[in-house]
Every structure is written in structure tokens, then in C-alpha cells.
mmCIF file of the N, C-alpha and C atoms, coordinates in Angstrom:
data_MODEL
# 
_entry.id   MODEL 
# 
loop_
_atom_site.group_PDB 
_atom_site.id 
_atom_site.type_symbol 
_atom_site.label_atom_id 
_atom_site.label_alt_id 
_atom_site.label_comp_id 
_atom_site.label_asym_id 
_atom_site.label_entity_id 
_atom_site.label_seq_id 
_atom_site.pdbx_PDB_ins_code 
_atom_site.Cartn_x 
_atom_site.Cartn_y 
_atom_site.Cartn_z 
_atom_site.occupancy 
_atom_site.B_iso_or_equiv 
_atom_site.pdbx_formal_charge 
_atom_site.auth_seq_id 
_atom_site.auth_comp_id 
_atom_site.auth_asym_id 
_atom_site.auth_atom_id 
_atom_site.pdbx_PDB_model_num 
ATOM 1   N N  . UNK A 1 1  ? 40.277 -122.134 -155.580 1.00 0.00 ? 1  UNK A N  1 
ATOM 2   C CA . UNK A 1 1  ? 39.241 -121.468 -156.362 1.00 0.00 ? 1  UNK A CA 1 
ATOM 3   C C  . UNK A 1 1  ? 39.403 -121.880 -157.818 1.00 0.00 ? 1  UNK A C  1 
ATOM 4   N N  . UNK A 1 2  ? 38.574 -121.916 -158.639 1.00 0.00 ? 2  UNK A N  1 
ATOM 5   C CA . UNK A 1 2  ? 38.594 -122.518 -159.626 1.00 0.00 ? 2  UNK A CA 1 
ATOM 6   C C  . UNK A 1 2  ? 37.449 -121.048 -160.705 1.00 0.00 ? 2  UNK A C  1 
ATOM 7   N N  . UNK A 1 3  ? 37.858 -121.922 -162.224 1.00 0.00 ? 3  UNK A N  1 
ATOM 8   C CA . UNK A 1 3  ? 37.162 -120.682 -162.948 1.00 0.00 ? 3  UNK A CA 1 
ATOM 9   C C  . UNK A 1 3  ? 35.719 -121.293 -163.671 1.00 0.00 ? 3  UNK A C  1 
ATOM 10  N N  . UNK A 1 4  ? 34.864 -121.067 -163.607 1.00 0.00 ? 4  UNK A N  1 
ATOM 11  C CA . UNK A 1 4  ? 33.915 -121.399 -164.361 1.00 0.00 ? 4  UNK A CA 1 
ATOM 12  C C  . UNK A 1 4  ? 33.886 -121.777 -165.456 1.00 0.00 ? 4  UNK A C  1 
ATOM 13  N N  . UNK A 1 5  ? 33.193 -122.779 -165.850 1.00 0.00 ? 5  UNK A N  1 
ATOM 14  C CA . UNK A 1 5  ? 33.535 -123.313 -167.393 1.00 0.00 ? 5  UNK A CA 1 
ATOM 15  C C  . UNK A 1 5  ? 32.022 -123.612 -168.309 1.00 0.00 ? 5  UNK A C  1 
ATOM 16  N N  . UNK A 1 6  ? 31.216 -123.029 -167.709 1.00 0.00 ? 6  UNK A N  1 
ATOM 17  C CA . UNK A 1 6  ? 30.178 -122.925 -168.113 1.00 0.00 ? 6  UNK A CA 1 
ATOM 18  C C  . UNK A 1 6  ? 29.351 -121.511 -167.234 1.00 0.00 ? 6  UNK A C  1 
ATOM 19  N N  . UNK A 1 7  ? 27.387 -121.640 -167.568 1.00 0.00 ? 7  UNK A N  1 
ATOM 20  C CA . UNK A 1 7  ? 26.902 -120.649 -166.744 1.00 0.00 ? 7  UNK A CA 1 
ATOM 21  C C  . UNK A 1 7  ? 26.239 -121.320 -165.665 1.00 0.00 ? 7  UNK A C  1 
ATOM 22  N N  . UNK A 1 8  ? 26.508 -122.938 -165.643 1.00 0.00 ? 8  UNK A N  1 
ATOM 23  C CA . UNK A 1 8  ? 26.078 -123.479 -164.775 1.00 0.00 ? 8  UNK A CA 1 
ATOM 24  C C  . UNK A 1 8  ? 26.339 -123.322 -162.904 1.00 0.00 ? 8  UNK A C  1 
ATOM 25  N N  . UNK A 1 9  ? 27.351 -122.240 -163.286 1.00 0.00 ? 9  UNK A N  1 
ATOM 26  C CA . UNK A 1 9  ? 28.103 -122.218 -161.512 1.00 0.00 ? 9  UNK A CA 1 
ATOM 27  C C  . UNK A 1 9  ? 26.981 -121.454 -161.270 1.00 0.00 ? 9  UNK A C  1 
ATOM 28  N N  . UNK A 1 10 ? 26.366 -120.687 -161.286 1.00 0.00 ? 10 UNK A N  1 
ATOM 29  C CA . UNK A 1 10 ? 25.052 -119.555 -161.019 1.00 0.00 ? 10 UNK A CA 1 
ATOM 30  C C  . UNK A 1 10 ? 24.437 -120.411 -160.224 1.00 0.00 ? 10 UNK A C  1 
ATOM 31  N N  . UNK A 1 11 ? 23.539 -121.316 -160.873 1.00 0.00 ? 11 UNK A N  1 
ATOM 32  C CA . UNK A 1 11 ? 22.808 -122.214 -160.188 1.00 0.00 ? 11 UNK A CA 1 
ATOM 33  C C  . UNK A 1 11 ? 23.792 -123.296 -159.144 1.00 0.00 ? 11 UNK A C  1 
ATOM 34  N N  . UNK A 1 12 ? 24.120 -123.748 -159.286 1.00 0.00 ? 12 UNK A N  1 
ATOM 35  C CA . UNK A 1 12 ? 25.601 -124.292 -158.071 1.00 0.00 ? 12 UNK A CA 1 
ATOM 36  C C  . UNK A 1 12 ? 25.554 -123.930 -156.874 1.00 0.00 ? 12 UNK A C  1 
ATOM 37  N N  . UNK A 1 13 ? 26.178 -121.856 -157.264 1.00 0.00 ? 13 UNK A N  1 
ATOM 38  C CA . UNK A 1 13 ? 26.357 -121.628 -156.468 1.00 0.00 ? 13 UNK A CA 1 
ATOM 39  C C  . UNK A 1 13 ? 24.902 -120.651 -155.541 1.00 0.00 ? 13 UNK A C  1 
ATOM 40  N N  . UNK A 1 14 ? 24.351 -120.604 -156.134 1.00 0.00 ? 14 UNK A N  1 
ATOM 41  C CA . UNK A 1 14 ? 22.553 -120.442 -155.511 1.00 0.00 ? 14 UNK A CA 1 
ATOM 42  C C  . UNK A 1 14 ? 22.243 -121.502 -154.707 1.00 0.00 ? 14 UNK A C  1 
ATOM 43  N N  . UNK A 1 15 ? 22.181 -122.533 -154.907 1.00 0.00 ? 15 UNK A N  1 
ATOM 44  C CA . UNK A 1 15 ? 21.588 -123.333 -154.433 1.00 0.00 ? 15 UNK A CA 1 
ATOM 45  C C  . UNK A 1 15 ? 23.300 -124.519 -152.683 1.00 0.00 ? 15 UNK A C  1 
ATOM 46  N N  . UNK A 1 16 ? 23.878 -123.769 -153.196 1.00 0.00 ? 16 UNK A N  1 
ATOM 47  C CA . UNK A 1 16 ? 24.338 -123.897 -151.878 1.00 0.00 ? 16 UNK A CA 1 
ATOM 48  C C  . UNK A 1 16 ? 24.268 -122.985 -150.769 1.00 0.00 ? 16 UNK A C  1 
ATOM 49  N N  . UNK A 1 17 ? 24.747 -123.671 -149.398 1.00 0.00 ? 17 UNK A N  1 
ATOM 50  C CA . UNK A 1 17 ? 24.279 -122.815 -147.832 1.00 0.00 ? 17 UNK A CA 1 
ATOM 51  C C  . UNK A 1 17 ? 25.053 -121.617 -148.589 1.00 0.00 ? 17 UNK A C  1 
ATOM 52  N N  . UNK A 1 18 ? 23.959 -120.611 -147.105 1.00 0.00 ? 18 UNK A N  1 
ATOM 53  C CA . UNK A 1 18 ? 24.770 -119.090 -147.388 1.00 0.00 ? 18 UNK A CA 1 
ATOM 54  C C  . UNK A 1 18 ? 26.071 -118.960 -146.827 1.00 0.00 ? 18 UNK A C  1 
ATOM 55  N N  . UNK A 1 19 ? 26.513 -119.976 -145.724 1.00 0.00 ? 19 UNK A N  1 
ATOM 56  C CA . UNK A 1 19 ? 27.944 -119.674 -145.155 1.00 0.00 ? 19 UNK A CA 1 
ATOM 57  C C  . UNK A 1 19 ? 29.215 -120.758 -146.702 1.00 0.00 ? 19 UNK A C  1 
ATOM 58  N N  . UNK A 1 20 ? 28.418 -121.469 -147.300 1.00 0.00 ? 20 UNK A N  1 
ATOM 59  C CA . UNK A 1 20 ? 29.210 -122.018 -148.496 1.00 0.00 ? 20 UNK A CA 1 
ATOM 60  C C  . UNK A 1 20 ? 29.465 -121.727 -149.558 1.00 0.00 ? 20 UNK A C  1 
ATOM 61  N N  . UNK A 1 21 ? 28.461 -120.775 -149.807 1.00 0.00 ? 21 UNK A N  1 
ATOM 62  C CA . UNK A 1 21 ? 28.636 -120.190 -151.327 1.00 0.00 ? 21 UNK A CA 1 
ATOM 63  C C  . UNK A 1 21 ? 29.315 -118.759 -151.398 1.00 0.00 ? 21 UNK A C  1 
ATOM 64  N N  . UNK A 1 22 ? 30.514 -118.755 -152.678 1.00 0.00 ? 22 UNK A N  1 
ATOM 65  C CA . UNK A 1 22 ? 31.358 -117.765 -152.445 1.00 0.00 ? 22 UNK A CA 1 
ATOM 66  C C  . UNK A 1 22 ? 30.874 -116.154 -152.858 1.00 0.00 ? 22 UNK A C  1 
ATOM 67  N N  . UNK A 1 23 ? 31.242 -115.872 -152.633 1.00 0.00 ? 23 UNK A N  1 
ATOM 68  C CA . UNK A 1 23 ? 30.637 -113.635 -152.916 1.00 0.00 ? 23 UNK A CA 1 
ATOM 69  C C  . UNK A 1 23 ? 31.274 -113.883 -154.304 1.00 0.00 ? 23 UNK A C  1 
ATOM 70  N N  . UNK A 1 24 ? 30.078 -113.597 -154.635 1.00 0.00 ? 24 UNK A N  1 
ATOM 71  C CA . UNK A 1 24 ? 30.057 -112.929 -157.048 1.00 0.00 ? 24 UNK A CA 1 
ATOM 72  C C  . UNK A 1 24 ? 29.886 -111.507 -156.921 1.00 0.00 ? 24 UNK A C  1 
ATOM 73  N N  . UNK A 1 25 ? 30.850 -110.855 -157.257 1.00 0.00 ? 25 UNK A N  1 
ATOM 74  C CA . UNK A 1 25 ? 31.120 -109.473 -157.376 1.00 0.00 ? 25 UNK A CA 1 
ATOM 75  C C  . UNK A 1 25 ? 31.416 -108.474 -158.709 1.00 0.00 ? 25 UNK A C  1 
ATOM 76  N N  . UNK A 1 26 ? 30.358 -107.778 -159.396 1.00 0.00 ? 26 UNK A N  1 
ATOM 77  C CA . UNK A 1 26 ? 30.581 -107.545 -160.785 1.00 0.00 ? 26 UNK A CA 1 
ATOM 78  C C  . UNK A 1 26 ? 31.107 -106.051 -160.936 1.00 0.00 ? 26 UNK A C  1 
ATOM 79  N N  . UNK A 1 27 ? 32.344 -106.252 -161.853 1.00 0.00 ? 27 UNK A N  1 
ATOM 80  C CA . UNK A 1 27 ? 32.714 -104.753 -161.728 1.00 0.00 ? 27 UNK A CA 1 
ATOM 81  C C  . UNK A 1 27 ? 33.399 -104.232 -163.463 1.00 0.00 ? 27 UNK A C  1 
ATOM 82  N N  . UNK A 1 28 ? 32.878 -102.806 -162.977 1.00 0.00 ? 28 UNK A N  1 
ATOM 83  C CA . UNK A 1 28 ? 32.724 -102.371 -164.805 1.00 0.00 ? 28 UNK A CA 1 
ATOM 84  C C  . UNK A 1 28 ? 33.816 -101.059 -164.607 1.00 0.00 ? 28 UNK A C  1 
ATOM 85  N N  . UNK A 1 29 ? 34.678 -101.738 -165.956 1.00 0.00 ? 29 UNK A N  1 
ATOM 86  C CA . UNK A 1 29 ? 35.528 -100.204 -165.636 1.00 0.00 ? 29 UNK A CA 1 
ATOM 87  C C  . UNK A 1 29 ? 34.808 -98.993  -166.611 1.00 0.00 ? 29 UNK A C  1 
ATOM 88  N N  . UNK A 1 30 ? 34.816 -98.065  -165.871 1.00 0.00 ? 30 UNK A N  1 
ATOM 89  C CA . UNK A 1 30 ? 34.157 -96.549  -166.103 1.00 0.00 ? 30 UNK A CA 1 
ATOM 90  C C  . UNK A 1 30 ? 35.359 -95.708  -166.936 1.00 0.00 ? 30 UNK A C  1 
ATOM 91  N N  . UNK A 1 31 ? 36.238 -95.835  -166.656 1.00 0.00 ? 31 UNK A N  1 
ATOM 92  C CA . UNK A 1 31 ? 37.185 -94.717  -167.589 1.00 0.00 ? 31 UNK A CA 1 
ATOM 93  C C  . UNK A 1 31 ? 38.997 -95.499  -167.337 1.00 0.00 ? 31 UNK A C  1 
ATOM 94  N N  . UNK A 1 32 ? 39.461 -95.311  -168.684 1.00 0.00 ? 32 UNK A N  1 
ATOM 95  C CA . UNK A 1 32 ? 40.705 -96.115  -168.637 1.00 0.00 ? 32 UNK A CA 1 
ATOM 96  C C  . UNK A 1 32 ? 41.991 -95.058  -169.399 1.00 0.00 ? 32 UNK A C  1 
ATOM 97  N N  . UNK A 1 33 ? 42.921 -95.320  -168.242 1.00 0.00 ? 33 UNK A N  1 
ATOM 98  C CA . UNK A 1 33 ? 43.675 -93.315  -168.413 1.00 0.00 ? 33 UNK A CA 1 
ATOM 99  C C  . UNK A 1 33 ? 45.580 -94.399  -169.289 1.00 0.00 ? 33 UNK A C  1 
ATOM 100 N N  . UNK A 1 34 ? 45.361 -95.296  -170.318 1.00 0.00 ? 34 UNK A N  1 
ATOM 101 C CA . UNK A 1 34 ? 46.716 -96.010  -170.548 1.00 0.00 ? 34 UNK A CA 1 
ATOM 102 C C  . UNK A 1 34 ? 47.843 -94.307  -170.681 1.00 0.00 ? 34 UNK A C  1 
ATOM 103 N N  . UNK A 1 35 ? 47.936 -93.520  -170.259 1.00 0.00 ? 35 UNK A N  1 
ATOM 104 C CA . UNK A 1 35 ? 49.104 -92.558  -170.369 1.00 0.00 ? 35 UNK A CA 1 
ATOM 105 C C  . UNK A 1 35 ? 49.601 -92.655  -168.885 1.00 0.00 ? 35 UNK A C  1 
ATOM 106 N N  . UNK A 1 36 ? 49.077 -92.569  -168.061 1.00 0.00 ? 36 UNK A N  1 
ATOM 107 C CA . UNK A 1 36 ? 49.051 -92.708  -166.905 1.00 0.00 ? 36 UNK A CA 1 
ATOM 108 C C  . UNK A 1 36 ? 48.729 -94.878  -166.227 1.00 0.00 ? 36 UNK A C  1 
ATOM 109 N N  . UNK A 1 37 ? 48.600 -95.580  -167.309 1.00 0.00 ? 37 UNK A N  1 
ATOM 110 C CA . UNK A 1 37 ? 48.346 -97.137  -166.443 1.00 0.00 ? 37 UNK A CA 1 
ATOM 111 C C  . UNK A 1 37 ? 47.351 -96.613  -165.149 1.00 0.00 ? 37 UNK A C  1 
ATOM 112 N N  . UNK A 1 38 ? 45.852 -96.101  -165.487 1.00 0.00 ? 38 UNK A N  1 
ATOM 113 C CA . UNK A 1 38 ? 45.258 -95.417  -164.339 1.00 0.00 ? 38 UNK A CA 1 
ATOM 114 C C  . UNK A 1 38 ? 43.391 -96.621  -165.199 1.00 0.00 ? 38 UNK A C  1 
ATOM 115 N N  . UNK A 1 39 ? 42.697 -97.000  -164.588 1.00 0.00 ? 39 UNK A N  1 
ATOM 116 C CA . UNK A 1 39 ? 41.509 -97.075  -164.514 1.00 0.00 ? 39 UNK A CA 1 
ATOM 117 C C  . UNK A 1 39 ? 40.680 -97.110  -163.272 1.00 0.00 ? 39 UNK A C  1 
ATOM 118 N N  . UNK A 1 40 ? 39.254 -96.622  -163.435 1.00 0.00 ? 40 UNK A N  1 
ATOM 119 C CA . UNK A 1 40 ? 38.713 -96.367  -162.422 1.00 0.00 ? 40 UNK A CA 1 
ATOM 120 C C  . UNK A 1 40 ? 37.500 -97.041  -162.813 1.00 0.00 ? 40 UNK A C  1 
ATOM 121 N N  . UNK A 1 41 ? 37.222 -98.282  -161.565 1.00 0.00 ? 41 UNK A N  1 
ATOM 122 C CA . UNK A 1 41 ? 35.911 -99.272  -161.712 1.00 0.00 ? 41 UNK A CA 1 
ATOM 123 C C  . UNK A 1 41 ? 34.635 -98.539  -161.539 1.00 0.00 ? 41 UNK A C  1 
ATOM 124 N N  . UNK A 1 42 ? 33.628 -99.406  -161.222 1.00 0.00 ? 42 UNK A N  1 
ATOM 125 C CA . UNK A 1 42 ? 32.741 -99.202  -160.663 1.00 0.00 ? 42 UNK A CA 1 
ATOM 126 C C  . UNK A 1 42 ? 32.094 -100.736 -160.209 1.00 0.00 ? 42 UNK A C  1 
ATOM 127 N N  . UNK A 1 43 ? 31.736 -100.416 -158.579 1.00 0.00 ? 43 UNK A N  1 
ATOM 128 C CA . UNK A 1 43 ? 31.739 -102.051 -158.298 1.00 0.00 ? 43 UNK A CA 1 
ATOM 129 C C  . UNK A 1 43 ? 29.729 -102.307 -157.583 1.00 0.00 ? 43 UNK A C  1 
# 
């Protein structure tokens, strides 16, 4: 796996088969507890 180095992977990875192109998964952290090393995403 490799990291993107532009926004060009979008289109890349759109335009390859659906069994080839990998799952883009965006996730936002909602609350971050550093007393506890605790955060909670949202995916």
C-alpha cells in the first residue's frame, strides 16, 4: 500500500474495476479525552 502524493489517486482509483480498487474510508475524531489517551471517531 502506498500513500498518495497528490489528489490524483481519486480519479485512479474511480476509474479502476470494483473488485481492484481499494475501500477510502473517512473518519473524524468527535471528542479527544488526552487525561485518559481516550478518543472517540466517527466513521
Amino acid at each position: 500500500m502506498f500513500l498518495p502524493g497528490s489528489e490524483r489517486w481519486v480519479l485512479q482509483s474511480t476509474l479502476q474495476g470494483g473488485k481492484q480498487r481499494p475501500r477510502v474510508r473517512t473518519y473524524s475524531i468527535r471528542r479527544f479525552r488526552p487525561e485518559v489517551s481516550e478518543f472517540d471517531i466517527e466513521i
